[in-house]
C-alpha positions in Angstrom: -25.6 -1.3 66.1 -25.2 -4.6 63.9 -26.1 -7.9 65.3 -22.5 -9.1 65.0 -20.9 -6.2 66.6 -18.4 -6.8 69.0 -19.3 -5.1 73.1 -17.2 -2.4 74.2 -13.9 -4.6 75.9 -13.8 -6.8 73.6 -10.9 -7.1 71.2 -10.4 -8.9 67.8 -7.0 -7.8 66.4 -5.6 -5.9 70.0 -3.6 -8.9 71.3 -2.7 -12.2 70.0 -5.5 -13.9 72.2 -8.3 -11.7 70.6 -6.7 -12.4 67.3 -7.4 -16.3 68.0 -10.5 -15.4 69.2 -11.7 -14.0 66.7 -10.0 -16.5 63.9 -12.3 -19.4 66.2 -15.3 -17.8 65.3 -14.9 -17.1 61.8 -14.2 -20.7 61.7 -17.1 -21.7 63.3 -19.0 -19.7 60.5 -17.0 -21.5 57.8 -14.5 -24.1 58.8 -11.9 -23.7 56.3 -11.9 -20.0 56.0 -8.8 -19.2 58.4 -6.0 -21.2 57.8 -3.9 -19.8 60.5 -3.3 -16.3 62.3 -0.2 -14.3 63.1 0.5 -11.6 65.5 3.7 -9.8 65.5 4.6 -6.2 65.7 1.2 -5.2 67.7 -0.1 -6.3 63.8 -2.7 -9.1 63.5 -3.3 -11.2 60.4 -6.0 -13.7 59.7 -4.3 -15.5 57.0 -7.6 -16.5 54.8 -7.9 -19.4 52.2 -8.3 -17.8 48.5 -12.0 -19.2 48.2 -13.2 -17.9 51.4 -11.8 -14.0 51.6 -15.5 -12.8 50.7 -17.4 -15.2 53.3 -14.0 -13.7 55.5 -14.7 -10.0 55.0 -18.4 -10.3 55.6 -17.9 -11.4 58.8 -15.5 -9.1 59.9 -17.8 -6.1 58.3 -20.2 -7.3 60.5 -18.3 -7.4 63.5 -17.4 -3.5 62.8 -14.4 -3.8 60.3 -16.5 -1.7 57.9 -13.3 0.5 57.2 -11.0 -1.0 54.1 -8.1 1.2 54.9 -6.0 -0.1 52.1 -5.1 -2.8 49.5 -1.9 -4.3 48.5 -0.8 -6.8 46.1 2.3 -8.5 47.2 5.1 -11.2 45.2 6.4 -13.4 47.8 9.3 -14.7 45.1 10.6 -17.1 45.7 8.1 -18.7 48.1 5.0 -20.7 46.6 2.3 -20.2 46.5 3.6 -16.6 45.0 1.4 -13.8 44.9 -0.8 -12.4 47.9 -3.2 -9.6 48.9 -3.6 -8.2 52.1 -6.5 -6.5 52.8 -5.9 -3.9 56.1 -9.3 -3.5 57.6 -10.6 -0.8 60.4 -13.3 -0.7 63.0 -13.3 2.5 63.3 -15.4 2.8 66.4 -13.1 0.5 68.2 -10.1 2.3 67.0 -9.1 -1.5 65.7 -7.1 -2.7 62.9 -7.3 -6.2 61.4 -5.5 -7.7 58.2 -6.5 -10.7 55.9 -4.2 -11.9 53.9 -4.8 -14.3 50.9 -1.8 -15.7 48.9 -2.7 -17.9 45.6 0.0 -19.6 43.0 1.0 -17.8 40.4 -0.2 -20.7 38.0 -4.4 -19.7 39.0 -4.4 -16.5 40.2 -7.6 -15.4 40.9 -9.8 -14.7 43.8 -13.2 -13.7 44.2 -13.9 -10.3 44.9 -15.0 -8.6 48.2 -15.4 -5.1 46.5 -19.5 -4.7 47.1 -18.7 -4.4 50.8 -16.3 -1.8 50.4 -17.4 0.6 47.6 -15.9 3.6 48.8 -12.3 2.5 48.0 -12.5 0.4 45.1 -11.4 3.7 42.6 -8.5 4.4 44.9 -7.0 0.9 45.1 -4.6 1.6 41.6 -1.7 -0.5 43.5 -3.5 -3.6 42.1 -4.2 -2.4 38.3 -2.5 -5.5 36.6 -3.9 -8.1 39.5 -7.4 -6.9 39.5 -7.7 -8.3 36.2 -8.0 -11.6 37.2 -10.1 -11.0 40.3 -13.7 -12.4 39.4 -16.6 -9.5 40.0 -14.5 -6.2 39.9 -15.6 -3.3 38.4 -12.1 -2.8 37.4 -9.3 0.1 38.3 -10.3 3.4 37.2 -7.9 4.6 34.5 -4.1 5.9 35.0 -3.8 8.9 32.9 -1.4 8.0 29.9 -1.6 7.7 26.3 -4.2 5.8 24.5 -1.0 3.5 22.9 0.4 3.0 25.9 1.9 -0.5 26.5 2.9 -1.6 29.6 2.6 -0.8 33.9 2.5 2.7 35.1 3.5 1.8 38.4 6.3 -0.6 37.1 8.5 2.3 35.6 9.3 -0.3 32.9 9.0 1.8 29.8 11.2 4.9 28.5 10.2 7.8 30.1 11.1 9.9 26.8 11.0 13.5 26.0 13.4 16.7 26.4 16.8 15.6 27.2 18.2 16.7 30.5 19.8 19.8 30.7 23.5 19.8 31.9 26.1 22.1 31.5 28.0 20.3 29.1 25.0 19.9 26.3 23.3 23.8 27.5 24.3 25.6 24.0 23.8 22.8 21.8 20.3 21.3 23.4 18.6 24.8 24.5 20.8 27.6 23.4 22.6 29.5 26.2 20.2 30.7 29.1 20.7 34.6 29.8 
C-alpha cells in the first residue's frame, strides 16, 4: 500500500465533507492548487488552478486515484475563462470517483500535462485531438484513420462527407440502374 493511501472509512469524493477534506489537504501540499470544490449530484469536483493540475493529480494518485477513467475537453461559451478539462479519476480499491476540473481562457490555452501518471489511457483519450496540441509534454493523440489530405476535425463532422449519392426511389434508375 502507498504511503498516502487513504484507511479503509475514509472518503475523499463520497460526501461533500470528504470532498472538503480532501481539497484541505491538497492545499496544504500546495496552497494555490484548489481553488474551490463542488458537490452536486453524488459528483465531486476539485476545481484545480491550470498550473497546478499535475502537482493535483500526483496527490490524488497517491491517495489511490491511480484509475484515469476518462478525459473531456469542454467549451463553457460564453463564460470566461472558456475552455476546460475534466479529468474523472478512480480508486478503484475504494470503489471512489473524484473529478478535477481545470478551465483556462481561450486567449493561453495550455496546460501542463499529467499524462506520465496515467499511461494506460493516453491512446484512447481521441476526445481531445485538437486541444492536446497545446498541452505542454504530450506524446500526442494517436492517429484517426482518414486520408493523408485531410483538413479539418474528425470528431467535428465539419467537412463533406462525400461519396455515392443516397439511394431513393426517385433517383434508383438513373443513379444505380433498377435493382431486380
Amino acid at each position: 500500500m502507498p504511503s498516502g493511501r487513504r484507511r479503509p472509512g475514509d472518503t475523499a469524493g463520497a460526501d461533500a465533507t470528504g470532498l472538503e477534506l480532501t481539497a484541505h489537504e491538497l492545499r496544504d501540499h500546495n496552497a494555490e492548487s484548489i481553488l474551490g470544490t463542488d458537490f452536486g449530484r453524488g459528483r465531486a469536483v476539485l476545481l484545480a488552478a491550470p498550473e497546478h493540475v499535475t502537482d493535483v493529480s500526483l496527490e490524488l494518485h497517491r491517495k489511490g486515484y491511480t484509475f484515469l477513467a476518462s478525459l473531456h475537453g469542454v467549451d463553457y461559451y460564453p463564460e470566461e475563462p472558456r475552455l476546460g478539462v475534466l479529468y474523472e479519476m478512480l480508486d478503484m480499491h475504494e470503489v471512489d470517483r473524484i473529478t478535477v476540473k481545470v478551465r483556462v481562457s481561450i486567449d493561453d490555452p495550455r496546460l501542463p500535462t499529467a499524462t506520465e501518471l496515467f499511461r494506460e489511457r493516453v491512446p484512447r483519450a481521441r476526445g481531445l485531438r485538437h486541444v492536446r496540441r497545446r498541452v505542454r509534454g504530450s506524446p500526442g493523440p494517436a492517429p484517426h484513420p482518414h486520408a493523408e489530405d485531410f483538413e479539418g476535425f474528425p470528431q467535428r463532422r465539419d467537412f463533406p462527407v462525400g461519396g455515392e449519392p443516397v439511394l431513393f426511389t426517385f433517383n434508383e434508375e438513373t443513379s444505380y440502374g433498377k435493382y431486380q
